[in-house]
LUMMAR-804154 format. One line per 4 residues: number of its first residue (from 1); their letters; for each residue x, y, z of N, C-alpha, C. Coordinates in steps of 0.05 Angstrom, whole numbers, plus 32768, in hexadecimal, padded with zeros to 4 digits. Example, Ala and Ser with C-alpha at 12.3 -4.5 7.8 and 13.67 -1.06 7.14 Angstrom:
# residues 2
1> AS> 8108,7F8E,809C,80F6,7FA6,809C,8108,7FBE,809C | 8101,7FD3,808E,8111,7FEB,808F,8102,8001,809D
***
This chain:
# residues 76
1> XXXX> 876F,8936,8887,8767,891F,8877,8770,8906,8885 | 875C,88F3,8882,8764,88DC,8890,8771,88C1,887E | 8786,88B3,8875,8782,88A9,8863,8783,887E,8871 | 877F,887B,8862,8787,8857,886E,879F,8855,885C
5> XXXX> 87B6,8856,8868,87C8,884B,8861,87D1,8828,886A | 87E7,8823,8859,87EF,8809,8864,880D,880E,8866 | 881E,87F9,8877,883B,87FB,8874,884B,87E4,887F | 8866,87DE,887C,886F,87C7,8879,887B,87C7,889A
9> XXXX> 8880,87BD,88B1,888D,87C8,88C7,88A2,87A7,88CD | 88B2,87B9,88E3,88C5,879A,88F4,88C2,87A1,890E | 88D5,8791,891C,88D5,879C,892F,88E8,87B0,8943 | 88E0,87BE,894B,8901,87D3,8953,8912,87CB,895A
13> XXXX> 8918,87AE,8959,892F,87A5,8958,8941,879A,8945 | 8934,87A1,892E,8947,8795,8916,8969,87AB,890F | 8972,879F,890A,8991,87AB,890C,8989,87C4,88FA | 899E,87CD,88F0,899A,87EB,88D1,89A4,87D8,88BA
17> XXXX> 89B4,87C1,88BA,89B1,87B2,88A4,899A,879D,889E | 8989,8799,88AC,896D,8786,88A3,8961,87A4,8896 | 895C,87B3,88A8,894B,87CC,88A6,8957,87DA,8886 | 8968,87DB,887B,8972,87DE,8863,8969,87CA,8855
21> XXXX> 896B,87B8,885A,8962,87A3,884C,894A,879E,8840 | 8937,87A4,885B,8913,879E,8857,8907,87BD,8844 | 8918,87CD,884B,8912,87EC,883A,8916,87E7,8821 | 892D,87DB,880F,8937,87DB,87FA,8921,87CA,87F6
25> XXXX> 891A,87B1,87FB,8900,879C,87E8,88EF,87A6,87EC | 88D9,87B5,87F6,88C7,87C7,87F5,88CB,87DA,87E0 | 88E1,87EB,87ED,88E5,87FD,87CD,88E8,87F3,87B3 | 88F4,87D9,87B3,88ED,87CA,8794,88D7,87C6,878C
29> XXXX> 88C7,87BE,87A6,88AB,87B1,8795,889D,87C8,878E | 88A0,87E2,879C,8896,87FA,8790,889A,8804,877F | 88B2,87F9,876B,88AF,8800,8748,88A3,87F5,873E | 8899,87DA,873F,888D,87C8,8733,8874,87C8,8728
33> XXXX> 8872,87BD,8714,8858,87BD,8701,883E,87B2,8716 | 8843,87A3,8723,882F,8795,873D,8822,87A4,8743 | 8836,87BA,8758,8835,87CC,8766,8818,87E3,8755 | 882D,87E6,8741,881C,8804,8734,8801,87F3,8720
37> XXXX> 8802,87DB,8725,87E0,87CC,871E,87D6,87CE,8739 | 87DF,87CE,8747,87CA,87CB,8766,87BE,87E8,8773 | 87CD,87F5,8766,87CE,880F,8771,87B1,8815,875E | 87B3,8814,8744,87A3,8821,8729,8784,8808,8734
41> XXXX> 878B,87ED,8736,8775,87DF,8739,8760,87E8,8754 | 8767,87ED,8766,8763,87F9,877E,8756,881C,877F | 8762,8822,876B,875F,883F,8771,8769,884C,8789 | 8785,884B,8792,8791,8855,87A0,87A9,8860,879B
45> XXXX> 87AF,8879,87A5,87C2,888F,87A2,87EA,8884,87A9 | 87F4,8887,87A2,8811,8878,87AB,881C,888F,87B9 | 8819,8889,87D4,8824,889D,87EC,883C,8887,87F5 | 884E,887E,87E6,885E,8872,87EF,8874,8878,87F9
49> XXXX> 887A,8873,8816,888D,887B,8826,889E,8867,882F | 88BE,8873,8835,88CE,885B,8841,88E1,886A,884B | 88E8,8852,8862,8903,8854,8879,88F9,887A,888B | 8905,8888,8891,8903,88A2,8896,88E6,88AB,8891
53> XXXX> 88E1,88AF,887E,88D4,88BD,8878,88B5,88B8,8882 | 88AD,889C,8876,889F,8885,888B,889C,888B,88A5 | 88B5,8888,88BA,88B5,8896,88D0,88A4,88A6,88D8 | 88AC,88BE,88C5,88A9,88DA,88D3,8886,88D8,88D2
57> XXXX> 8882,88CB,88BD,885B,88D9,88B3,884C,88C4,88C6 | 885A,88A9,88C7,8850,889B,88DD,8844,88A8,88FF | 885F,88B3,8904,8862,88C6,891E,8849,88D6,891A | 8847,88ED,8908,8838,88FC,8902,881B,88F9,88FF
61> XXXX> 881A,88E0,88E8,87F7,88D7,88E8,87F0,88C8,8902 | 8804,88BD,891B,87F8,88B8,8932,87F7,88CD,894A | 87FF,88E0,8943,87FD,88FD,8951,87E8,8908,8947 | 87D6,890B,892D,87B8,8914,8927,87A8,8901,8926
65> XXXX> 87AB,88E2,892C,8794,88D3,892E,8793,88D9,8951 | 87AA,88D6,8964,879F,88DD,897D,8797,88F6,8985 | 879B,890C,8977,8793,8923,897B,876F,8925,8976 | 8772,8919,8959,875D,8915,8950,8737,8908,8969
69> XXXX> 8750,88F3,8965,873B,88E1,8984,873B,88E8,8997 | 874B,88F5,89A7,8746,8903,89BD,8730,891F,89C2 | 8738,8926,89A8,8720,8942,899F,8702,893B,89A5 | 86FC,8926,8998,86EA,8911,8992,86DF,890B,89AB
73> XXXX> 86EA,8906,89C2,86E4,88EF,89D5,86EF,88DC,89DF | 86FD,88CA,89C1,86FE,88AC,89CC,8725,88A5,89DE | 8734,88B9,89DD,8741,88B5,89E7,8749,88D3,89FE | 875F,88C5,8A13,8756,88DD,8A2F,8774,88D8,8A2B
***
């Protein structure tokens, strides 16, 4: 399954306390009434991921999109 995700990024150089930092206000705004109107207005699923975990599926969904494309053709 292919999905369009979105996600919040820095740069690999932010210390582990910014990086704590930018995780925690993301994860706030993901309780939020906003949040779960945008999600419902949109019609989209809340695959919400953070810090680690983020990571890992990141790694992962760019290991089957290049697998994917290479199958395909467009990448060698």
């Amino acid at each position: 399954m292919l999905t369009n995700w979105r996600g919040v990024v820095a740069p690999g150089s932010i210390d582990d306390a910014q990086k704590a930092k930018l995780t925690e206000v993301v994860t706030k705004l993901h309780g939020t009434e906003a949040w779960k109107a945008t999600l419902a207005k949109n019609n989209w699923d809340d695959a919400f991921l953070a810090g680690d975990e983020f990571k890992t599926f990141l790694t992962e969904d760019i290991a089957k999109v290049k697998t994917t494309l290479t199958e395909i053709g467009l990448v060698k």
